[in-house]
C-alpha positions, -999 to +999 in steps of 0.1 A: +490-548-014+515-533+008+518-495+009+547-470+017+559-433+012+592-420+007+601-387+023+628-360+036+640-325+030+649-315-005+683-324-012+682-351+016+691-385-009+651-394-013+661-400-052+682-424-040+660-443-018+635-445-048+663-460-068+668-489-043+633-495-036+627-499-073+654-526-077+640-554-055+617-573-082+590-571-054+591-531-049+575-505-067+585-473-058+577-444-083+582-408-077+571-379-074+534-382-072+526-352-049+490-368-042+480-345-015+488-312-027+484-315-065+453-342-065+434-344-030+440-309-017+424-300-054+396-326-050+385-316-016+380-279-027+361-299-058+336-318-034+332-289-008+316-272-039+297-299-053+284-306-021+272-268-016+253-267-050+238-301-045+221-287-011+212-259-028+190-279-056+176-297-029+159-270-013+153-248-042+138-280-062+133-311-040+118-297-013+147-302+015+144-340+005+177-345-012+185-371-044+219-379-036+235-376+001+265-354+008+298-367-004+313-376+031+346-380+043+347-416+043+336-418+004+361-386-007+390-413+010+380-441-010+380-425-041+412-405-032+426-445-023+415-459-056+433-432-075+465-430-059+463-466-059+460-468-096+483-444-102+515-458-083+503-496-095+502-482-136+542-491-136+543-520-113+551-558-131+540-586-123+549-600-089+553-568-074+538-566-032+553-532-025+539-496-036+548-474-029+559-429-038+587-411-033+577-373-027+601-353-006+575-331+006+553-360+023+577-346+055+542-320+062+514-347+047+518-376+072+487-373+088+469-369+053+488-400+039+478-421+072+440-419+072+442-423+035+465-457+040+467-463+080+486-494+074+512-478+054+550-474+064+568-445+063+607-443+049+622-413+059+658-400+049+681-376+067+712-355+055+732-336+074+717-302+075+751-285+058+751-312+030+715-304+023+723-265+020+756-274-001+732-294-024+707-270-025+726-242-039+745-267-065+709-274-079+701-235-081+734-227-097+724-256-124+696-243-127+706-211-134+706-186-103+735-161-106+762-162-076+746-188-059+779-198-049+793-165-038+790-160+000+773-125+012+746-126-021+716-123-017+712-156-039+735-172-016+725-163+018+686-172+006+694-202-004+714-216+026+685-199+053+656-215+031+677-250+036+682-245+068+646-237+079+633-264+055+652-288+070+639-275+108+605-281+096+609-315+075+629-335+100+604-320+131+573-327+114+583-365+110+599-368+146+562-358+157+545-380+134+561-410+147+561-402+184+522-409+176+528-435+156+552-462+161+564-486+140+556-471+113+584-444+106+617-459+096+648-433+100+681-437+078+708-414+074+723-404+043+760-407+054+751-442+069+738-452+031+768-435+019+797-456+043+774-487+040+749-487+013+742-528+013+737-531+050+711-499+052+697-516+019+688-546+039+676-527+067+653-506+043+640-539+026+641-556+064+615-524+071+589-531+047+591-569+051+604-575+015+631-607+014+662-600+002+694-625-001+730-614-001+727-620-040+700-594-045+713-573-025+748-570-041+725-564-076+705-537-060+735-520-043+758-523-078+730-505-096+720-479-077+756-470-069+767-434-077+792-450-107+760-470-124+740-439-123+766-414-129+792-430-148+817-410-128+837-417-096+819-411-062+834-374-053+841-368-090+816-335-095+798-323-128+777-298-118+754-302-146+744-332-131+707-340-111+736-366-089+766-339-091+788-354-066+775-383-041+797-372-008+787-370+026+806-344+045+809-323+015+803-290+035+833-293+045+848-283+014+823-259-001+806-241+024+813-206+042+818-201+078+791-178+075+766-205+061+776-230+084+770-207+115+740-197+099+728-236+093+743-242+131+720-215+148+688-231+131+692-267+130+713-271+164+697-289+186+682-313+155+716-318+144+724-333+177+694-351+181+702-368+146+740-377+154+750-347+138+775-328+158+761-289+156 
């Protein structure tokens, strides 16, 4: 079976990428797992102390000749394996070669994820910074966080530095994962997907080795456009809505000055470096 993880900064169009992956009749992609923080990070804190109270019996009872041997690292992986493999293969049909997880938050685990799964490939998604920070305060404000939309708040100003510094961190994690590990990491941009969402669908299904003719592809990019999922227009907004409005470049209509100098002074030299003109 072929493995692969799905990451990026909140807000960056990881959803999305699920969606696509999930369409090809080959690909399983399921989301969001969080394996490392909510089920190994857990577990190691789990075998660290069964591990201490099993040394303990041995010299208190066995005489410093132990029953059982430490839980190493190589046996804490396989069972870590064997569940996350179970987990993302419980909604898989028949046929399927691909599994893989869409968590955005994977950004910070790489190097867990790769000892666990060495083979597996990386799919990584990148939004313009200001896009993020626009979509970022459209979820708070559905969520319900007053004046999130009002520059000079608190709310507002909190919301556009915590995008801004997420971002930092996401895409800078990743660039130094795959400096030490190429091949594995594949890039896209969420504009790109946006201006040419069958030609980066190829190129994401091209990545993981999955076939795909011009037939499936036209299926795949016809369902997981914004009008399939949303039932609106692309640029038509609800704000109620997890998919509120589908546009790249939509800073430019919604955000402050002050935000995008803000987002400017952090991201910078990233934007550059991503074809993002700072």
């Amino acid at each position: 079976m072929n493995i692969f993880f799905v990451c990026g900064a909140p807000k960056s169009g990881t959803t999305w990428v699920q969606r696509i992956l999930d369409e090809h009749p080959e690909v399983c992609c399921s989301g969001e797992g969080h394996f490392i923080e909510r089920f190994t990070a857990p577990l190691s804190k789990v075998i660290n102390s069964y591990n201490q109270q099993m040394s303990m019996e041995t010299e208190q009872v066995y005489e410093g000749k132990p029953v059982y041997a430490q839980v190493d690292q190589a046996e804490f992986d396989a069972t870590c394996r064997v569940f996350m493999m179970g987990r993302m293969a419980s909604r898989a049909a028949p046929g399927v070669r691909w599994l893989g997880d869409k968590t955005p938050r994977y950004t910070h685990q790489l190097a867990q994820l790769n000892r666990l799964f060495p083979e597996a490939k990386i799919i990584h998604i990148v939004r313009d910074p200001r896009d993020v920070a626009v979509s970022r305060l459209g979820h708070s404000n559905r969520v319900g966080v007053k004046d999130v939309f009002t520059p000079g708040t608190t709310n507002h100003d909190a919301e556009v530095r915590a995008a801004a510094s997420g971002w930092t961190e996401a895409v800078s994690a990743v660039n130094a994962f795959a400096r030490h590990h190429p091949g594995l990491v594949y890039e896209l941009r969420y504009r790109d997907l946006s201006e040419d969402a069958m030609a980066e669908t190829d190129r994401l299904f091209r990545f993981l080795g999955a076939e795909a003719d011009r037939a499936l592809l036209e299926q795949v990019t016809r369902a997981t456009s914004f009008e399939v999922l949303t039932g609106r227009k692309r640029g038509e907004e609800d704000g109620r809505s997890y998919f509120r409005k589908g546009l790249a470049d939509d800073w430019k209509n919604r955000l402050h000055p002050d935000a995008e100098r803000i987002i400017r002074e952090s991201c910078g030299e990233l934007m550059r470096q991503k074809g993002f003109a700072a």
